[in-house]
N, C-alpha and C positions, 0 to 999 in steps of 0.2 A: 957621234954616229950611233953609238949603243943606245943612248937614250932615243934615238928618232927610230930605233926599229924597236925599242920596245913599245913604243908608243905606237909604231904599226901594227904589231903582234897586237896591242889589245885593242884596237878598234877596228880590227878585225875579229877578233874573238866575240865581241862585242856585235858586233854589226848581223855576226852569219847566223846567231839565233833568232833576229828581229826577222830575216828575211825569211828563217825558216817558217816564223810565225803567220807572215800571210800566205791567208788561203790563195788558190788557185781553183780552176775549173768551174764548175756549179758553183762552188761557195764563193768565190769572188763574185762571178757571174750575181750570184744573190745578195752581196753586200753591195753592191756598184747600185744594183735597182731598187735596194731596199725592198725587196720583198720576193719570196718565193712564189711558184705557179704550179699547182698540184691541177694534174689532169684525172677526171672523176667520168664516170659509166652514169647512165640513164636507170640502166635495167635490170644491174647487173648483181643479183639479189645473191645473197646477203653480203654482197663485198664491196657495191659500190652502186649505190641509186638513187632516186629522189623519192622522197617521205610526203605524206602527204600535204605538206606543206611546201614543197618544190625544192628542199632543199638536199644535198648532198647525204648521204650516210652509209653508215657500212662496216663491215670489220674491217675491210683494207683502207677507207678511211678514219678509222679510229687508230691505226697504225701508223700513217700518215702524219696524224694529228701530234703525236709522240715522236716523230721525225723531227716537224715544225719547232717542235720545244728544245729539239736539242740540236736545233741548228741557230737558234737563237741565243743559246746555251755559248755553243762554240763562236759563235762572231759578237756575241756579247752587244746582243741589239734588240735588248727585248719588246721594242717598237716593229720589229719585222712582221711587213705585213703579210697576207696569205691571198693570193687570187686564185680565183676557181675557175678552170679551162674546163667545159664538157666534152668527151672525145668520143670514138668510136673504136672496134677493134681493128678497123682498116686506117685510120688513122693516130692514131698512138703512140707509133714507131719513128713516121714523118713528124710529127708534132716536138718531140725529145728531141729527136737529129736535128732538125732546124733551129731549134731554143726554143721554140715558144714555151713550153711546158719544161718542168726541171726534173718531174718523175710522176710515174704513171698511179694512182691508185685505185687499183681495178686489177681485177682477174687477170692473170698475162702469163700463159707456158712458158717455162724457161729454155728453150730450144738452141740446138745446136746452131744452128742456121740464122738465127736471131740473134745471138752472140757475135755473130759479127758483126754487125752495126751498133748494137746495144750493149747493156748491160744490165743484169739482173740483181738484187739483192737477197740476201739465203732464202733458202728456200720458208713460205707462209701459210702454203696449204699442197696437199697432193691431190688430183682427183684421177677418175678414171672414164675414157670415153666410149659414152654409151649411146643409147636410143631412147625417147619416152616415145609411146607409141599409144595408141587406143585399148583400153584394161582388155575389151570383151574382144578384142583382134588375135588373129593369129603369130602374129610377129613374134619371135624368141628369139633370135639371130640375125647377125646380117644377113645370111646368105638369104634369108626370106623376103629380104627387101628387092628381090632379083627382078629387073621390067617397072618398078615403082617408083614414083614420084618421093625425092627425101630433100627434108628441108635441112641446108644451111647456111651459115652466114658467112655471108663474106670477109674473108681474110684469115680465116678459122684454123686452127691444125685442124680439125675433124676433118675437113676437104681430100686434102692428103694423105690421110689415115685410111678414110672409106674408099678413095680410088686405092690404094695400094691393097685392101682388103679383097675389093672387087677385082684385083687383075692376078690373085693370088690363089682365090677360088674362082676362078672365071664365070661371073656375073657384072651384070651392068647396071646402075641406076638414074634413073630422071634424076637430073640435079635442080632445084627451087633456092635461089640465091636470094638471100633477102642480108638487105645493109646491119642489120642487131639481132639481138637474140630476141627481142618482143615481136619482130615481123615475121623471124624465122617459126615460134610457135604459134605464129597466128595460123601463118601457113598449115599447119597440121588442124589446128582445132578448126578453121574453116572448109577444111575437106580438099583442100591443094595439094596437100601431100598427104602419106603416109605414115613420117617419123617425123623426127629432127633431131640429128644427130651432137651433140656439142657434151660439155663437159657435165659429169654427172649431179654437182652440187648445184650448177646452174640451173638444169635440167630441176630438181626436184625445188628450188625457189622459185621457176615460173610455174611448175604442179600446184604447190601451196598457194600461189598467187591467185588462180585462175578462178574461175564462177562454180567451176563441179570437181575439185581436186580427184575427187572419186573415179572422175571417167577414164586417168589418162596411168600409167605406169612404167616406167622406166627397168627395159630387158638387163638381163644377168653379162649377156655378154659384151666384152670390153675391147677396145681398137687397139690402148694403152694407154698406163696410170702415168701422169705429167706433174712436175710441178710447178708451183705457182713461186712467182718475184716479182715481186716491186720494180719497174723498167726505169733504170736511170741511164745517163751516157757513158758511152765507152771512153775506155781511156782517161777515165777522171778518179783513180785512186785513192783522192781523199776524202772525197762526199761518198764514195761505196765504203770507205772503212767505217764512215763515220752513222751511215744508214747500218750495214748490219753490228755496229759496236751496240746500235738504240735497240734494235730486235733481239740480239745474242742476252742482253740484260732484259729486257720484256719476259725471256722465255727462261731466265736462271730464278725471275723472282716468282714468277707466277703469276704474274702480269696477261702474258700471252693465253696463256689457258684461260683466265677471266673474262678475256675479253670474248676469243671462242665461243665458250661456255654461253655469252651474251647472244649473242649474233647463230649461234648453229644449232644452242637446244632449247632455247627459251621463245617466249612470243616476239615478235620484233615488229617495227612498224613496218605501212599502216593498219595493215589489218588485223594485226597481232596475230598472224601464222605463225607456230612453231615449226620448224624445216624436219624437228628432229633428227640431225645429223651429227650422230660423236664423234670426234676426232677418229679419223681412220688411222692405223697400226704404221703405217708409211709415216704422217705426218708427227705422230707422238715420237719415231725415230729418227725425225729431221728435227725436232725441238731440242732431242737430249743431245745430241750431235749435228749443230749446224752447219749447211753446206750452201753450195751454188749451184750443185752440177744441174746441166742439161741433160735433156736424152735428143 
């Protein structure tokens, strides 16, 4: 009898680390299929767009890309393939919750309210929400936008920022809803609207973009600074420890600033615009001290 429970005792001993070793959630999900699904932006300059050659790129895809390696790393399948899902900002959230896509990479507020359905990974950039509006116009504040037609996109925080601004200082705005951020500045630079309100780094990569950078300028005043995370699924513990373990060491070696450095103050494709945009003081103190939080 002593020997038949010793013999239990180790193969159980034995047994509970093999089970601890398989993955679960996304990582199962992604060993079962043999390949991961990174969902990528059209527009969505300089974090996630197409080049001129139609293909994907970005800082939050070069981020991604570094994810990919060390998922392949952990399930020891360096055959793992990569498929590319195009999304949208209204669709992104449904995409991850259903499975189709396994994590977002593209601009994504890390919102209180988002957090429940999703999950974020630490924080990747901060921005702040503004207006770009016409250089030679009057605009300097929301409250100028009072009676005026303003562009933005659907499914946006800025939506909910500029009515809570609007009902805070009692002014109202024409709302112009366009499905991306390329329709939403079409909207302005065609003479449909007024502004267009959305994230400020966004905002100054469709400036650099555009045919007359010169004409358009983005106001001083701000809705609220957001941060930015990688959207994975809730509830999956060990693909979020193992996403920010890839970032948390990106940003101890100096990796993540390089990359930065690439994508925000250098020329970038296709037209080789510089955004010139330095790491703002927010995001240099979510590098040295990594976090998640929402606002």
């Amino acid at each position: 009898m002593k020997g038949l429970l010793y013999s239990l005792v180790f193969l159980t001993a034995v047994a509970a680390p093999a089970q601890a070793q398989s993955p679960t959630g996304t990582l199962a999900k992604i060993k079962v299929a043999g390949e991961i699904r990174l969902g990528h932006r059209d527009v969505s300059v300089p974090f996630s767009y197409l080049d001129g050659n139609q293909k994907p790129v970005g800082f939050a895809m070069d981020l991604c890309a570094r994810i990919v390696d060390a998922v392949k790393d952990e399930l020891k399948l360096p055959a793992l393939q990569t498929k590319l899902q195009p999304i949208q900002l209204s669709t992104q959230i449904p995409l991850i919750e259903n499975g189709t896509i396994d994590i977002v990479c593209g601009p994504a507020t890390n919102t209180l309210e988002r957090q429940k359905v999703v999950a974020f990974s630490n924080t990747i950039f901060v921005s702040s929400i503004r207006a770009v509006v016409r250089k030679d116009g009057p605009i300097k504040t929301f409250e100028d936008l009072k009676d005026k037609p303003v562009a933005l996109t659907t499914g946006s925080t800025s939506i909910a920022l500029l009515l809570a601004r609007a009902q805070e200082k009692k002014f109202e705005v024409k709302q112009v809803l366009s499905p991306d951020h390329a329709a939403s500045f079409l909207a302005l630079t065609t003479g449909r609207s007024e502004a267009f309100v959305m994230d400020d780094i966004l905002l100054a990569g469709l400036i650099a973009s555009s045919q007359v950078p010169g004409d358009w300028r983005i106001i001083d005043d701000a809705l609220r600074t957001e941060p930015y995370g990688l959207i994975i699924r809730r509830d999956d513990p060990e693909f979020k420890a193992l996403v920010d373990k890839t970032l948390v060491a990106m940003m101890n070696s100096g990796q993540f600033a390089e990359l930065y450095a690439k994508w925000f103050t250098k020329p970038i494709p296709p037209k080789n615009v510089n955004l010139n945009f330095p790491m703002p003081a927010p995001l240099t103190d979510a590098v040295a001290k990594p976090n998640d939080k929402g606002v």
